[in-house]
C-alpha positions as CSV (number, residue, x, y, z in Angstrom):
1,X,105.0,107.8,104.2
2,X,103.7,104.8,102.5
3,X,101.0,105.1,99.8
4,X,98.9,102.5,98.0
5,X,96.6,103.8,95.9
6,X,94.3,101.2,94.7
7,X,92.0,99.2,97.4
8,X,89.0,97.7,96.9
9,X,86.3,97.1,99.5
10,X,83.1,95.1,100.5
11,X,81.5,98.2,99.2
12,X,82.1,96.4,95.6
13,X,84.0,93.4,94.9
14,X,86.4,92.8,98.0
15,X,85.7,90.0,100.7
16,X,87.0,92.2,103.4
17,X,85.0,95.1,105.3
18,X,86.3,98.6,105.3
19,X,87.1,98.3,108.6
20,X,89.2,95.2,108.3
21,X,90.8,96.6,105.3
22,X,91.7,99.8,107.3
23,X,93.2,97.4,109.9
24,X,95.3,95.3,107.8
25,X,96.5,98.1,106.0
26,X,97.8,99.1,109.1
27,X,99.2,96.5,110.2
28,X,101.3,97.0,106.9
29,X,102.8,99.9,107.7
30,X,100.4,102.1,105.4
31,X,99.8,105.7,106.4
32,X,98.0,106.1,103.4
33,X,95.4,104.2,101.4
34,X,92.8,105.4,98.6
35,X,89.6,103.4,98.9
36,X,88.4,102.9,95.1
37,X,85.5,100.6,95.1
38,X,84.1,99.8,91.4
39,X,81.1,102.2,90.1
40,X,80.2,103.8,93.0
41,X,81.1,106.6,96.0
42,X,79.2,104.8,98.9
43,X,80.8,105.2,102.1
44,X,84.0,106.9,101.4
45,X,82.9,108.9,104.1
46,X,82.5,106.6,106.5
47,X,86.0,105.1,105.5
48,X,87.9,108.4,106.5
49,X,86.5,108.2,109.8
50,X,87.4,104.7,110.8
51,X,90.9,105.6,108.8
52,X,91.1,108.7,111.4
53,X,90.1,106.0,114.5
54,X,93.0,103.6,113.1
55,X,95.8,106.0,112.2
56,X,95.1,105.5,108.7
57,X,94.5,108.3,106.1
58,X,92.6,107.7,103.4
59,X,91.8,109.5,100.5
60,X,87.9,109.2,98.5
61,X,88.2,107.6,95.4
62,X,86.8,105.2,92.5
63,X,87.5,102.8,89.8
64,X,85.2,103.3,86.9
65,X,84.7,100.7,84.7
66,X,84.9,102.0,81.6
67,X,85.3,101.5,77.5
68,X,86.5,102.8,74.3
69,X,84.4,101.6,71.6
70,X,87.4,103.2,68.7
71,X,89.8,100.4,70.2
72,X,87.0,98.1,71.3
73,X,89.2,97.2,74.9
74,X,87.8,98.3,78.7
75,X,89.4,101.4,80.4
76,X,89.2,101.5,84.2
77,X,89.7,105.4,85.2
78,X,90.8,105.9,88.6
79,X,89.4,108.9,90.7
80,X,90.9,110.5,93.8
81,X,89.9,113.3,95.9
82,X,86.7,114.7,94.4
83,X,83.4,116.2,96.2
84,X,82.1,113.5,98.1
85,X,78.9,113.9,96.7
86,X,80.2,113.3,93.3
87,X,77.1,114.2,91.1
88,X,78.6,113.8,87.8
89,X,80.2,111.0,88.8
90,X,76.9,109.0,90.1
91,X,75.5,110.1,87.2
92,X,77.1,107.1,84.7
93,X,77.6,105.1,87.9
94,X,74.4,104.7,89.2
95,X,72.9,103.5,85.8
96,X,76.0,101.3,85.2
97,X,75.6,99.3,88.7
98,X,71.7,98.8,87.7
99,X,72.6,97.1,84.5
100,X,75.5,94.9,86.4
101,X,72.7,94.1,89.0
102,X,70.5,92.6,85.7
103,X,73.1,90.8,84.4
104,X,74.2,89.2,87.4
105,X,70.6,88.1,88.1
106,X,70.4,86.6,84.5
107,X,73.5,85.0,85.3
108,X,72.3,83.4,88.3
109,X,69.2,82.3,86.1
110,X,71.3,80.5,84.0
111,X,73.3,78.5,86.7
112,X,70.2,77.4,88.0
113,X,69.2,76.4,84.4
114,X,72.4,74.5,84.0
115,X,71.8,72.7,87.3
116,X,74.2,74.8,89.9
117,X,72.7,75.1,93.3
118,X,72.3,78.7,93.8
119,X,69.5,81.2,94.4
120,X,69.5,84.9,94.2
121,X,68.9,85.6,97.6
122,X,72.2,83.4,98.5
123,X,73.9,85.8,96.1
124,X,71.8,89.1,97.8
125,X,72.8,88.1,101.5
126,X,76.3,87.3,100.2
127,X,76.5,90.8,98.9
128,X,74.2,92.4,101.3
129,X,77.3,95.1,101.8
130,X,78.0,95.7,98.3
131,X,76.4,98.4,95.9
132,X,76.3,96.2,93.1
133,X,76.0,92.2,92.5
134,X,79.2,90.7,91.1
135,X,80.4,87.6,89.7
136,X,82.5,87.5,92.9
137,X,79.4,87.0,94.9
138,X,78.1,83.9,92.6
139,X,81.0,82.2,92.8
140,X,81.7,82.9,96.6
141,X,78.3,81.3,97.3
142,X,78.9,78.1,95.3
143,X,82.3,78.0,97.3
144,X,80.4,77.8,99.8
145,X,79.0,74.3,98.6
146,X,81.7,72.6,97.5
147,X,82.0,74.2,93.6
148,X,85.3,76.0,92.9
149,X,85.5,79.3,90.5
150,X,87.7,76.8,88.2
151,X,85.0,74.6,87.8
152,X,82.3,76.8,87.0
153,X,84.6,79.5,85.1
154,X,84.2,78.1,81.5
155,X,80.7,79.1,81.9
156,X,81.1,83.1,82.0
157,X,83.6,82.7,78.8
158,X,83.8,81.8,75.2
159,X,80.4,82.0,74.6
160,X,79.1,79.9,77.6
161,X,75.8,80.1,78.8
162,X,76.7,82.6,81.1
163,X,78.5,84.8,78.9
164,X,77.1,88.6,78.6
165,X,78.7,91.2,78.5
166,X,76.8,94.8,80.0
167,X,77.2,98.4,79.1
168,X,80.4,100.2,80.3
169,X,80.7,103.7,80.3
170,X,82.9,105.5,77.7
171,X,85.9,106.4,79.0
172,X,86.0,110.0,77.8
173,X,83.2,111.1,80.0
174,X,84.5,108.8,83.0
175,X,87.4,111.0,83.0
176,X,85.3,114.4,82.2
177,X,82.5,113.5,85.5
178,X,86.2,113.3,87.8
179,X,86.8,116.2,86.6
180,X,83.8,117.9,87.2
181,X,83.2,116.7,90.4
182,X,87.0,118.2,91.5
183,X,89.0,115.2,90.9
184,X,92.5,113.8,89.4
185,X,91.7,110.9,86.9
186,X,94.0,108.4,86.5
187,X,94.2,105.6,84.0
188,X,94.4,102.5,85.7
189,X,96.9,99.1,85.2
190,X,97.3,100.3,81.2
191,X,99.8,97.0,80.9
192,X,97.0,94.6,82.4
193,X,94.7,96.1,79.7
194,X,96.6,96.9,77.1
195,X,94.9,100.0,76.2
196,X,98.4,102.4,76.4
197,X,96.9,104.3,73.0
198,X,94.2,105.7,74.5
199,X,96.4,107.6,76.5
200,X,96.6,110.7,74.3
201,X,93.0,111.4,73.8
202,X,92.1,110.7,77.7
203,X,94.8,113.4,77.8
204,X,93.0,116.0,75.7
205,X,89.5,115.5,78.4
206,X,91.9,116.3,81.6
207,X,93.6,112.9,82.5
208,X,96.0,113.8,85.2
209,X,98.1,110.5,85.8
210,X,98.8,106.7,84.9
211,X,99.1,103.9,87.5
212,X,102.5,103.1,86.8
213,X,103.4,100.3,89.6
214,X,100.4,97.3,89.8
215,X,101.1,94.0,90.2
216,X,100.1,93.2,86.9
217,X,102.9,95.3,85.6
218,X,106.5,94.6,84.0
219,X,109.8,96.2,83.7
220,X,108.3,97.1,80.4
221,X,105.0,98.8,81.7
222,X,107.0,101.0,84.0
223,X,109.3,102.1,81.1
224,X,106.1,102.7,79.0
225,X,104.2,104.9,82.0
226,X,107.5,106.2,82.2
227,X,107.9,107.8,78.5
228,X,104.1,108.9,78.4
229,X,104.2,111.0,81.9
230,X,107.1,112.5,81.0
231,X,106.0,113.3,77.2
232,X,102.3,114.5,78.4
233,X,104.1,116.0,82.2
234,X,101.5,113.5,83.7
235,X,102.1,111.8,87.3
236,X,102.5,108.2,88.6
237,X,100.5,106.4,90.9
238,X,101.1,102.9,92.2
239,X,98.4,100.7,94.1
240,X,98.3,96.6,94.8
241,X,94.8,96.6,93.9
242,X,93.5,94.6,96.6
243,X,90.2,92.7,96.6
244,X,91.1,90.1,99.7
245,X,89.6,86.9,98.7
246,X,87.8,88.1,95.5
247,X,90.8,89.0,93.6
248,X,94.4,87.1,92.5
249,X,96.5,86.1,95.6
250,X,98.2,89.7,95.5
251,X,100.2,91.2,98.6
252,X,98.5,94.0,100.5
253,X,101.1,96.8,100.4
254,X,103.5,96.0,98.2
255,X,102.8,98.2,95.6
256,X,103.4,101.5,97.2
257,X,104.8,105.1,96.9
258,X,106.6,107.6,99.5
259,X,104.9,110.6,98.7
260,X,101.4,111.8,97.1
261,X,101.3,112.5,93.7
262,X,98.8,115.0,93.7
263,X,98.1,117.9,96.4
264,X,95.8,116.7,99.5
265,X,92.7,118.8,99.5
């Protein structure tokens, strides 16, 4: 058995279709892959079927982009196995995706102010299979012409004209909606974000695990996850946290563990 936990798809901010995903997670010698897409449970069904067709199980899940206003730093909360249907969990999504879709439209407003060759419907047709517009999309369709993400990156930062910020949902109730929809919750890559004291309280609201093992993660991390799942009899996940072209240059599969941590439903 070999698990990864953590795979994004076109469905949000990947490059790569569900299918092809599926397929190259195959060809990796996965048996079994969650499919968390950002903010949103669009077809997760779907995905189990073409798993089934490839030899692939794969399991429903979500990243929610969260936040914890008491330590002012973002919280992603990882979802696995819930009611496909998810109703408390499209609940703070939906909203959440409409306010990401704004931004990213005032974003592409002010790239077109500053000169940049882009129009929204490049950026609609470029994510034509995604829930949601990301910043992935604006820079894949400046690619496109010739304009790196390094050159145009200063722009989203530091107070550049493209910088805004959007509404994230609070990380109490992203954990409380997995919950109610039948899930495990999960904090995801706590090293990355540096958001290890929140732990406790995410705790109190039913948090279930920690992604221990992410590529973003050190010998340190693993020794941290490792103290707080034992202290608060949590489990571990581990997941590459694959986006294909839209994320860092990370290996699909490499991040894995030999069982599941939690009981298939």
């Amino acid at each position: 058995m070999r698990v990864d936990l953590h795979v994004h798809t076109h469905v949000s901010d990947s490059s790569l279709s569900t299918e092809d995903t599926i397929k190259l997670a195959k060809s990796k010698g996965l048996t079994h892959v969650a499919i968390t897409n950002h903010d949103t449970v669009v077809g997760l069904k779907e995905a189990m079927d073409l798993g089934a067709k490839h030899g692939v199980t794969i399991i429903p899940g979500i990243e929610i982009s969260a936040y914890d206003a008491e330590l002012d730093k973002r919280v992603h909360i990882l979802g696995y196995d819930f009611n496909l249907e998810a109703p408390h969990i499209q609940a703070i999504c939906n909203p959440l995706n409409n306010r990401r879709d704004s931004n990213t439209k005032w974003q592409v407003e002010q790239l077109i102010a500053q000169g940049y060759p882009i129009t929204m419907e490049e950026v609609s047709e470029v994510a034509k299979n995604s829930t949601a517009f990301y910043k992935q999309h604006l820079f894949d369709v400046l690619a496109q012409k010739g304009i790196t993400r390094q050159d145009v990156k200063h722009l989203f930062k530091n107070g550049g004209p493209c910088d805004r910020s959007i509404e994230y949902i609070d990380a109490v109730m992203a954990v409380k909606a997995i919950k109610a929809d039948g899930g495990f919750a999960v904090i995801a890559h706590p090293g990355q974000s540096k958001n290890y004291e929140i732990i406790p309280k995410l705790v109190q609201v039913g948090l279930d695990g920690i992604e221990k093992y992410h590529p973003d993660h050190s010998e340190c991390d693993y020794q941290k996850v490792e103290a707080l799942c034992e202290a608060y009899e949590l489990f571990r996940t581990a997941g590459s946290d694959f986006h294909a072209e839209y994320g860092p240059i990370r290996p699909f599969g490499n991040m894995v563990l030999n069982y599941l941590p939690f009981p298939k439903k």
